[in-house]
Structures are given as C-alpha cells and as structure tokens.
C-alpha positions as CSV (number, residue, x, y, z in Angstrom):
1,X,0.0,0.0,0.0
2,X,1.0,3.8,-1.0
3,X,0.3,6.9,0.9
4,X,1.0,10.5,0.1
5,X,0.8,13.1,3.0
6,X,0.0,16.2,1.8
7,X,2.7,18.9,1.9
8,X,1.4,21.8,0.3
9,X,-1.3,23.7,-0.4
10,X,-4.0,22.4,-2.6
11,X,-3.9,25.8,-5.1
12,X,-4.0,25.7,-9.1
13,X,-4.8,22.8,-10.9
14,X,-1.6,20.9,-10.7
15,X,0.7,19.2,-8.8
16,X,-1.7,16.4,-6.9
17,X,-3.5,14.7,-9.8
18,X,-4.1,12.2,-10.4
19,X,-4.2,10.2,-7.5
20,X,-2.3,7.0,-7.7
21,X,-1.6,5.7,-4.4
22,X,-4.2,4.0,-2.1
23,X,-5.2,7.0,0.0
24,X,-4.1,10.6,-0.2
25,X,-4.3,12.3,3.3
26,X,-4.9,15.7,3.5
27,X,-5.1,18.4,6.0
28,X,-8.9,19.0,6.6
29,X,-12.4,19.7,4.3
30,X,-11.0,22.2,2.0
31,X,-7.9,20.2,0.4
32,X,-10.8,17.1,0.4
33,X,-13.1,19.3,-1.5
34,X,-10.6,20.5,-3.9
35,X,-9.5,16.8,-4.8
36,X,-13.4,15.5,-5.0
37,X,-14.0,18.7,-7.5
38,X,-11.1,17.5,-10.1
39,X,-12.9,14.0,-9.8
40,X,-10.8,11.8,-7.4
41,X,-12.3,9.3,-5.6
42,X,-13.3,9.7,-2.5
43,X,-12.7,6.7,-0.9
44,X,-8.8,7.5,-2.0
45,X,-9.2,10.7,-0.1
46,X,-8.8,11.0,4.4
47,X,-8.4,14.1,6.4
48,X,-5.7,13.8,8.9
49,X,-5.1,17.4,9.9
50,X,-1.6,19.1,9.8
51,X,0.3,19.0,12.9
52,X,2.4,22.5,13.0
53,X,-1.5,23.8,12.4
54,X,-3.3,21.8,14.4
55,X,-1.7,22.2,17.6
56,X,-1.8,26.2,17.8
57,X,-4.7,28.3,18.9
58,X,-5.5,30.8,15.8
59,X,-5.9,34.1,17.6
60,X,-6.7,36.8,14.7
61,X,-4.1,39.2,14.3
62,X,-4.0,43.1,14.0
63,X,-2.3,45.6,12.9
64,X,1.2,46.1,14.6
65,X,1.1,49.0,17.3
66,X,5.0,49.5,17.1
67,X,6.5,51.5,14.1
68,X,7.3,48.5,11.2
69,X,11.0,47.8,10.9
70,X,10.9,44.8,8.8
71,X,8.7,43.2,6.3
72,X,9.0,39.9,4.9
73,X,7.8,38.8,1.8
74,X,7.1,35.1,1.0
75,X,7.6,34.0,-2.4
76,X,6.2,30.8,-4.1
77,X,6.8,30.6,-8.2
78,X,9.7,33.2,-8.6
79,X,9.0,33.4,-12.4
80,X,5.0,34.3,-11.6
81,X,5.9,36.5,-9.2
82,X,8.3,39.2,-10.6
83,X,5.1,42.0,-10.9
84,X,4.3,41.3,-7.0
85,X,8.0,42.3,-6.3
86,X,7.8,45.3,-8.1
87,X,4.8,46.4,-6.9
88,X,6.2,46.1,-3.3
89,X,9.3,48.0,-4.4
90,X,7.4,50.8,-5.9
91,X,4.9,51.2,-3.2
92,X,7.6,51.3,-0.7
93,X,9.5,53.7,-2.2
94,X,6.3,56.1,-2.8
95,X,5.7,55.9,0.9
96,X,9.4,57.1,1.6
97,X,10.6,54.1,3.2
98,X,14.0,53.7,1.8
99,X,16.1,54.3,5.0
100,X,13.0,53.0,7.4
101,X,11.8,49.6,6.6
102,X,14.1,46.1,5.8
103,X,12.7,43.4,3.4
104,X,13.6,40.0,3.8
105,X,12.5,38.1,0.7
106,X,11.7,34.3,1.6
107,X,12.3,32.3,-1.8
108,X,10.1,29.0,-1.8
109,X,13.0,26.3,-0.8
110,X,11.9,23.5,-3.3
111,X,13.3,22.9,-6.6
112,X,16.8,22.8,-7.8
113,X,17.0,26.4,-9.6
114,X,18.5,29.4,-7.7
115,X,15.7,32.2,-8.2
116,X,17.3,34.7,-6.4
117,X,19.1,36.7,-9.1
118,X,14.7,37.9,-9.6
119,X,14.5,39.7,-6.9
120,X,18.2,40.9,-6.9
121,X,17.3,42.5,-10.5
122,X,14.2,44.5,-9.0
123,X,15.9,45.5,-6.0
124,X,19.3,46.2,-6.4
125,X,18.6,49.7,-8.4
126,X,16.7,51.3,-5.6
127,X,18.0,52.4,-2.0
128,X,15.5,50.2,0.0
129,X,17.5,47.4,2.5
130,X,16.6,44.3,1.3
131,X,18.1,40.3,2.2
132,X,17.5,37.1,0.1
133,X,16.8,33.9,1.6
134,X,15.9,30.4,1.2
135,X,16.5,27.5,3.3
136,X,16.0,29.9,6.9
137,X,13.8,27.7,9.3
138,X,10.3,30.1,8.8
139,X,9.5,30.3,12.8
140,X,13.2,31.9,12.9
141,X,12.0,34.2,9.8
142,X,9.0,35.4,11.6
143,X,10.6,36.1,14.9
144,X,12.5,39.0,13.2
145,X,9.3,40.3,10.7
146,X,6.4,42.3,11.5
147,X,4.5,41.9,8.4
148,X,4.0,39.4,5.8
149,X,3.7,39.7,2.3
150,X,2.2,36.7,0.2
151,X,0.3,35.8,-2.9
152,X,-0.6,32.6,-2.7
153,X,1.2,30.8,-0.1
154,X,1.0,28.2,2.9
155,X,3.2,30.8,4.2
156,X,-0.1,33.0,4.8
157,X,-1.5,30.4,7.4
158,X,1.5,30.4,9.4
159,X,1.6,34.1,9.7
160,X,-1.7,34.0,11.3
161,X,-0.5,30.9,13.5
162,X,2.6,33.3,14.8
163,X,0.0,36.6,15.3
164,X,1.7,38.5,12.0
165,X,-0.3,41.0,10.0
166,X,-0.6,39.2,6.6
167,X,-1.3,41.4,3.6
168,X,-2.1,38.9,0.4
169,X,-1.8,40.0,-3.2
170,X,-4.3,38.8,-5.6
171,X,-3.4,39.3,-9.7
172,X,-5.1,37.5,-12.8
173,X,-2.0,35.1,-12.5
174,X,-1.8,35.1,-8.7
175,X,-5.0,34.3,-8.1
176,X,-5.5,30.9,-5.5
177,X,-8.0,30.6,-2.8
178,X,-6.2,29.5,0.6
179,X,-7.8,28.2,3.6
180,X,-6.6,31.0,5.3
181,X,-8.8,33.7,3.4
182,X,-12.0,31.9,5.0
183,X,-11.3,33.2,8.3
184,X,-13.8,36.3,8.9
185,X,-10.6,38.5,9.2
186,X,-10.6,40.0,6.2
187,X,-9.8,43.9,5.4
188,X,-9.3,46.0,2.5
189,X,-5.4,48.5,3.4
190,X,-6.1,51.8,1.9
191,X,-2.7,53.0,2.0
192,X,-1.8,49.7,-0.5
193,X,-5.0,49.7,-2.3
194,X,-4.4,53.3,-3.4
195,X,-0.8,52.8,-4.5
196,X,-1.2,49.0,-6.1
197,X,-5.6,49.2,-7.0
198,X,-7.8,47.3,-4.8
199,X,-6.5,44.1,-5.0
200,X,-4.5,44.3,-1.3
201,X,-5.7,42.3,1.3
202,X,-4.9,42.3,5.3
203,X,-5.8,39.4,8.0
C-alpha cells in the first residue's frame, strides 16, 4: 500500500492529480473538497489534519502597534511572481521608506534552480534594504518580521499561526483561494490599495 501526506497547499490545478496511491491524506475539508471537485475518488481521499496547524490556537491578528522595521515577503513561483516584487518596491519607495523599513524576501525552498538573481534585478537599483533567503527555518523568519507579504502561499496560514499582519496579493496570475482567506478576518489597506488598485488584502 502507497500513501502521500499532503505537503502543500491544494492551489491551481496541478501538482496532486491524479491520485495513484491508495489513500491521499490531507489536511482537513477544504484540500478534500478540492480533490473531490477534479474528480478523485473519494474513498482515495482522508483528512488527517496538519500537525504544526493543528496544535496552535488561531488568535486573529491586527495591525502592529509598534512602528514596522521589517517586512518579509514570501515568495512561491519566482517566475510568476516578478510584478508582486515590483509592486512592493514601488509602493515602498512612494511611501518614503527607503532608509526605514528592511525586506527579507523568503524564496520558496523546493526545486533545484536558484531564483534569487529575480529579486536581486528588482531590487538592487533602488535604496531600500533588502536580504535574500531560502532554506532559513520560517519560525526563525517570523521572529524577526512584522509583516508578511504573500500571494498565494502556505506561508499565509503560518503568519496567522505566529499573530503576524498578513497582507495577500491577488493578480489575474496570482489568483488561489487559501484556507486561510475563509477566516472572517478580512480587510481591505487603503494605503496599499491606493498605490497598487484594490486588489490588497490584510488578516
């Protein structure tokens, strides 16, 4: 007998199907759901939770009281996510926060291909403070951020697991639903949504 323990997010339409081993298990309803949509059988199918989720209280986070000093932003396909990069870039540097704020970009640590020359390109003109990295340990990540960036990202849930402002950007491209956006914690930034359009999301 085979079984595959989920270890990712159930987002687009790839990367799961088709199910060939005896019994895919799966965090909770929604990944279930998404697999009985694309046709899988259910009987294939068991929820068995996620243990690093499971065994935290969600409390839902606010806005930071203290001034920002670092930002982190979480990125998942490198080469769909160029235009989120920039639009962080931008809207930083129209809010003056060259010499204020440090980034800390969080590349996505699977796959065999160093991305990080992307976000090297887009950043490396201006005078923001910015650091690459890859294989960090998240929890050590978050201890030194004090807001999150994602598009689509597991990332997302974890911020909301460690109490961090999470701000999500949605685009034609970048465009998932994540378990995380069902939580009735959702708000509309209006310093972001009138320097990048209304698509800027905070939990």
């Amino acid at each position: 007998p085979s079984y595959v323990l989920q270890h990712g997010a159930t987002v687009g339409e790839a990367g799961y199907l088709p199910i060939l081993a005896d019994k895919m298990l799966v965090w909770g309803e929604s990944s279930k759901k998404w697999f009985s949509e694309r046709g899988q059988p259910e009987e294939k199918i068991q929820i068995v939770g996620s243990p690093r989720m499971d065994s935290v209280l969600y409390v839902p986070p606010s806005m930071p009281s203290k001034i920002v000093k670092s930002v982190l932003i979480a990125v998942s396909e490198i080469n769909q996510e160029e235009h989120f990069l920039e639009v962080i870039r931008d809207a930083f540097i129209k809010c003056g926060l060259e010499e204020v704020i440090e980034i800390i970009i969080k590349l996505h640590p699977s796959g065999s291909i160093d991305y990080s020359y992307i976000p090297e390109k887009i950043f490396r003109n201006s005078n923001l403070k910015y650091k690459i990295l890859r294989y960090q340990p998240i929890k050590e990540v978050f201890e030194n951020t004090d807001i999150v960036f994602v598009t689509s990202s597991s990332i997302g849930m974890e911020a909301i697991v460690f109490n961090k402002p999470l701000f999500q950007y949605k685009s034609d491209v970048l465009n998932f639903h994540l378990s995380y956006e069902d939580f009735d914690c959702s708000h509309v930034d209006r310093i972001f949504s009138k320097l990048c359009g209304s698509r800027w999301k905070w939990w």
